[in-house]
C-alpha positions in Angstrom: -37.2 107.2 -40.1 -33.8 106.0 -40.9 -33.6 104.8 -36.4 -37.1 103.2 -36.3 -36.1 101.1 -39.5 -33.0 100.1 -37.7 -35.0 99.7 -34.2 -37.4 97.4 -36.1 -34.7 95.2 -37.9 -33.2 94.9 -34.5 -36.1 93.8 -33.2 -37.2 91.4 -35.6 -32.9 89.8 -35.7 -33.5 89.3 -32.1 -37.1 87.6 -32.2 -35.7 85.2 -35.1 -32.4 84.3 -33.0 -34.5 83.7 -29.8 -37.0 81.7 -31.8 -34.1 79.2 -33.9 -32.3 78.9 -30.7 -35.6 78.0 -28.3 -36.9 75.1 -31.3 -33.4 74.0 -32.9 -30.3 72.2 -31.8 -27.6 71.9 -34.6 -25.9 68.8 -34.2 -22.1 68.2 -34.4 -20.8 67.9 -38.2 -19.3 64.7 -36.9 -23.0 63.1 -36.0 -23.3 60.3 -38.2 -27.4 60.2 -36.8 -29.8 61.9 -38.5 -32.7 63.3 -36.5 -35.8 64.7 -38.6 -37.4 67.9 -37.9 -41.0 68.8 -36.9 -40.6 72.3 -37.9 -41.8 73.3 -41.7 -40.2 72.6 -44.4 -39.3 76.2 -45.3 -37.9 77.3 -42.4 -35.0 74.2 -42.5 -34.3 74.8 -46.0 -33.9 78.4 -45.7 -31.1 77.3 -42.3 -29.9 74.3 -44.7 -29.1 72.5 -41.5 -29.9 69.3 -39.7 -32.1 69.8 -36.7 -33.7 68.6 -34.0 -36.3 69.3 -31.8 -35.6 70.2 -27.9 -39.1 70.2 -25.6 -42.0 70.2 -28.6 -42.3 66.3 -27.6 -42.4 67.0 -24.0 -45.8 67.0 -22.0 -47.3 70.8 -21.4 -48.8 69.6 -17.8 -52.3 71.7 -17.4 -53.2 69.5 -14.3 -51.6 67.0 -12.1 -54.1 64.8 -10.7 -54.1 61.1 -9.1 -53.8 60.3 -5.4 -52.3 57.0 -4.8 -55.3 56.4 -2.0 -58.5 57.0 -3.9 -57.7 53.9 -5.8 -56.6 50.0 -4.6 -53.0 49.1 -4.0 -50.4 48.5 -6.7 -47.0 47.2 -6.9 -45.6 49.9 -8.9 -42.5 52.1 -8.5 -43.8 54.6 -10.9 -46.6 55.4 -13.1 -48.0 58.2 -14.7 -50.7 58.4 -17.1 -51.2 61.2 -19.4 -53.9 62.7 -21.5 -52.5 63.5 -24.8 -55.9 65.0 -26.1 -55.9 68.2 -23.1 -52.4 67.8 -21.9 -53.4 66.4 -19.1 -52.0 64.4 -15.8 -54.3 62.4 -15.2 -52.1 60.0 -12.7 -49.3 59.7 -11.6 -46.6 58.3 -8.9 -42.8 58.9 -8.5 -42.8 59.8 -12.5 -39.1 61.4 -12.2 -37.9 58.4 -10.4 -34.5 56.9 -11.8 -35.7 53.1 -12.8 -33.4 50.5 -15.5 -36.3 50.1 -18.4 -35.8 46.9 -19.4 -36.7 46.3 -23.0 -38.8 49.6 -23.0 -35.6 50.7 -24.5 -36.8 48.9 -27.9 -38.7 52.4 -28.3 -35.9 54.1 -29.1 -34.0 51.6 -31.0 -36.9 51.2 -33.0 -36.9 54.8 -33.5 -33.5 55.1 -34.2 -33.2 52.7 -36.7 -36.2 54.4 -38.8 -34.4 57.5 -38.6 -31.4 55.7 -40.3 -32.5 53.1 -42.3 -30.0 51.4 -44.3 -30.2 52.3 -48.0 -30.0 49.1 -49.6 -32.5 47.7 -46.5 -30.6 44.5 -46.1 -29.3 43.6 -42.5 -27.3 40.8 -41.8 -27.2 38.6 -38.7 -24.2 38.1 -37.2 -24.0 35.3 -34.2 -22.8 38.6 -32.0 -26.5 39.0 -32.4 -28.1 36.3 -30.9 -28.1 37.1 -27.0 -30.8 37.1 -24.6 -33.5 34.9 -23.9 -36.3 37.0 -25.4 -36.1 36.8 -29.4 -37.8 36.7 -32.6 -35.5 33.3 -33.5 -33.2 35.1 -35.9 -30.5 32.5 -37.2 -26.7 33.8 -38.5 -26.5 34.6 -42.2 -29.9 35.6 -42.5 -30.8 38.5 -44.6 -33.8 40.6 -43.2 -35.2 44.0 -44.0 -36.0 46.7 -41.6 -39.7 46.5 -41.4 -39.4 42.6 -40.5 -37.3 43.6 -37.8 -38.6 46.3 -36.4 -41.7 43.6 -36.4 -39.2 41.4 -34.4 -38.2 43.9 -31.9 -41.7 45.5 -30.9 -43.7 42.1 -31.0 -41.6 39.3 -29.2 -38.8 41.9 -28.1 -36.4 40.1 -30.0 -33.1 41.3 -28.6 -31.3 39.3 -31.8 -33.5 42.0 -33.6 -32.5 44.7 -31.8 -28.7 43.9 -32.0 -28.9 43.5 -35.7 -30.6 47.1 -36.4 -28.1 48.7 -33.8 -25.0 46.4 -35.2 -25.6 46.4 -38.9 -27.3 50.0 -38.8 -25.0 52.9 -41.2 -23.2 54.1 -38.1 -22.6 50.4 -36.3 -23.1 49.4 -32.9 -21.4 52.1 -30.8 -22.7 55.1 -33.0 -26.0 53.3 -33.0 -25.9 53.9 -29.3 -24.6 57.1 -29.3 -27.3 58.2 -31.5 -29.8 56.6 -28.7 -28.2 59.1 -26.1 -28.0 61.8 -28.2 -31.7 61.8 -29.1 -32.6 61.5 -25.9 -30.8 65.2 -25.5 -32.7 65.9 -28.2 -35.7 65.3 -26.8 -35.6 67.1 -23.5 -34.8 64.1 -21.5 -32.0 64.7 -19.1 -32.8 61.7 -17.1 -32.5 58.8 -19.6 -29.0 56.7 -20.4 -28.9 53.6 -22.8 -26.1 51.5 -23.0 -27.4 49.0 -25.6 -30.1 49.0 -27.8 -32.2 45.8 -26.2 -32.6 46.6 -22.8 -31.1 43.9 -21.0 -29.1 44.4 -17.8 -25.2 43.9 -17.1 -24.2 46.0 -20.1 -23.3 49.8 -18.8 -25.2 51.7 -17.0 -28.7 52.8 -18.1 -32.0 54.0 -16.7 -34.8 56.6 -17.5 -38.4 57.8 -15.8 -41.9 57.8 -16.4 -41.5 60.8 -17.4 -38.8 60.3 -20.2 -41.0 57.0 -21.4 -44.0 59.5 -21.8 -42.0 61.7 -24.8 -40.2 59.0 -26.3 -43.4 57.1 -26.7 -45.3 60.0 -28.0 -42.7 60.9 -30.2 -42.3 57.7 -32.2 -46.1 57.0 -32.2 -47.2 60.8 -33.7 -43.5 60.7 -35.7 -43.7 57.7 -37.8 -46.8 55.9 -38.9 -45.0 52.4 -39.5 -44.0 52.5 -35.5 -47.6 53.5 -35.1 -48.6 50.4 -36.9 -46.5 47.6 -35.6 -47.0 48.4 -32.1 -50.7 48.0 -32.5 -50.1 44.7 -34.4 -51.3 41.3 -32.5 -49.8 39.0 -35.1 -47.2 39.3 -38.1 -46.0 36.4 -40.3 -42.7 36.7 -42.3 -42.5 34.3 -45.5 -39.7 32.4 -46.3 -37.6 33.8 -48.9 -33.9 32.7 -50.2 -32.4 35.2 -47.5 -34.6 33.9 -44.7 -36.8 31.3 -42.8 -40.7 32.0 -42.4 -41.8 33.5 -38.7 -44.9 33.8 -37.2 -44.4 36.7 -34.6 -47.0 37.7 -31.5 -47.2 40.7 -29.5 -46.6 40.6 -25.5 -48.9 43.0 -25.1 -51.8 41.5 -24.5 -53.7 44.6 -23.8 -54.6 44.6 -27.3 -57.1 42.1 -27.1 -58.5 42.3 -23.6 -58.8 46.0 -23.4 -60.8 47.8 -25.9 -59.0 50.3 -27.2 -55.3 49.6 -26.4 -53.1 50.3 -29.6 -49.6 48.7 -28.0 -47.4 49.8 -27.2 -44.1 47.4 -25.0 -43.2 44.9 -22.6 -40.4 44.9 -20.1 -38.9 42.8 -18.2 -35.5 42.0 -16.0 -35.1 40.8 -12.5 -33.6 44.4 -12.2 -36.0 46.3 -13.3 -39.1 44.4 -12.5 -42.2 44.2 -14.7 -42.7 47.5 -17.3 -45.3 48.5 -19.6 -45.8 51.1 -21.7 -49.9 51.8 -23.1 -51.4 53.5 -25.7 -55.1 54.1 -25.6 -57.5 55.9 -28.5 -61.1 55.6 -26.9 -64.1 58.3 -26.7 -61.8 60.7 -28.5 -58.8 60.6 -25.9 -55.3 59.8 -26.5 -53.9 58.5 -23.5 -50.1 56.9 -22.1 -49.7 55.2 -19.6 -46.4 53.8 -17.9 -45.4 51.8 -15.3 -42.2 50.7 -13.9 -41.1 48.1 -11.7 -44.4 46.3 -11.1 -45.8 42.6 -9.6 -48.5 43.1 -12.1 -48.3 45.3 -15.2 -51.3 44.3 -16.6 -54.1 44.0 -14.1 -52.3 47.4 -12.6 -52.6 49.3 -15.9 -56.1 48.0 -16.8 -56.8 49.7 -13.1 -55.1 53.0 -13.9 -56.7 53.3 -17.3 -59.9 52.5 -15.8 -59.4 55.7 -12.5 -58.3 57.9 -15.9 -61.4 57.7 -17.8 -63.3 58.1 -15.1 -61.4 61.3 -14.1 -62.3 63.1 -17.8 -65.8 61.7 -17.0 -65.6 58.9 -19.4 -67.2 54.9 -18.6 -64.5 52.9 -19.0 -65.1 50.1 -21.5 -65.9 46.4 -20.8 -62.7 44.6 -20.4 -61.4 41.2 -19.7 
């Protein structure tokens, strides 16, 4: 009796180690980022430890499907379109192909930032911030909280935005970035590098895939309900107050309101990395992604891969302009 009780405690030791070290990865005790956890509650208390997830995010392919010549021509260096409902490939093209992302990278800063908000929620702008042309029209010495930013980043892709959550974050710029990189690891995704938290070129070398775009997406939308929220926004209006001006803020997407059905999710553009967009679709009970990278025409292309999905899972597409 005594060997079969310490058979079975071996047993179960090596189960438990094989099942902490397949979900967990224990950052360094230096890691100013915090990464939250989708495991329950009782099994982090009972590590007391920080963790973060490795490949829950990542997509559990039943079925890869799409050939580029059963639909018209596109432009694009990559797509894929995904099936978050059945796990399912429902298109795709190149989706492990090394392309810049443009200010697809706003995903992650915007997920960064909520996973390190600043606890008195103020953020100053600095004139180190205002670069780029694309911006929400942030002026030095304003005072802004992180839900008006994150407003800022996602609708117009205001790179001032994004500078000021990376900059004035609790780690600053450079950890900021590191923490970008280092939930990428996280996550699963070996082919993704950010080298500032806006997206636009000539600042370090950076790049990711279809792929990549497909987890960080689904992670922030099914993570955080405010990301969730102001992705799917068409229009936001900030009112003055003594730290700030009034803005009236639209979203680039405008698959919102021509495609029934769209709930955001980013724009992207350089001359380097071409035209990007990144989709999320809740119609007839389907979740769907879609990305595409390094298009002539992100929009007209996506409403034409969105379209060949539902069709695929036997779905009429809706009515669209």
């Amino acid at each position: 009796m005594r060997i079969f009780l310490l058979y079975l405690i071996c047993i179960i030791g090596a189960m438990g180690v094989m099942l902490v070290g397949y979900f967990l990865y224990v950052p360094q005790k230096n890691s100013n980022s915090r990464f939250l956890s989708p495991l329950p509650d009782f099994l982090t208390i009972a590590l007391n430890k920080q963790v973060t997830l490795l490949d829950l995010w990542s997509p559990f392919i039943k079925q890869a499907k799409g050939d580029e010549n059963s639909i018209p021509s596109f432009t694009a260096h990559s797509v894929l379109i995904y099936d978050l409902t059945t796990d399912k490939t429902l298109f795709e093209y190149q989706p492990q192909l090394h392309l810049p992302m443009a200010s697809l990278t706003k995903i992650m800063t915007a997920t960064i930032s909520l996973e390190n908000k600043r606890p008195d929620d103020r953020y100053v702008v600095s004139s180190q911030n205002l670069v780029g042309e694309d911006s929400m029209g942030l002026s030095t010495g304003e005072v802004m909280d992180e839900t008006d930013l994150l407003y800022g980043l996602m609708l117009p892709s205001g790179n001032d935005a994004a500078e000021v959550l990376a900059t004035d974050s609790p780690f600053g710029r450079t950890g900021f970035i590191k923490a970008m990189n280092d939930k990428a690891r996280a996550l699963g995704l070996t082919d993704t590098v950010f080298s500032n938290p806006s997206g636009l070129q000539g600042d370090g070398t950076q790049y990711t895939t279809a792929l990549d775009l497909l987890v960080m997406t689904r992670y922030a939308m099914d993570t955080y309900p405010l990301f969730a929220k102001v992705v799917s926004t068409y229009e936001y209006d900030i009112p003055q107050t003594e730290d700030h001006k009034a803005y009236q803020l639209f979203n680039e997407t405008n698959l919102l309101t021509s495609y029934p059905g769209v709930k955001g999710v980013k724009t992207g553009y350089t001359p380097e990395a071409g035209l990007c967009l990144v989709t999320y679709l809740d119609y007839k009970g389907h979740r769907i992604i879609g990305i595409i990278l390094d298009s002539e025409d992100r929009r007209e292309e996506m409403k034409m891969f969105l379209d060949y999905s539902l069709k695929e899972i036997g779905i009429t597409p809706p009515t669209h302009q």
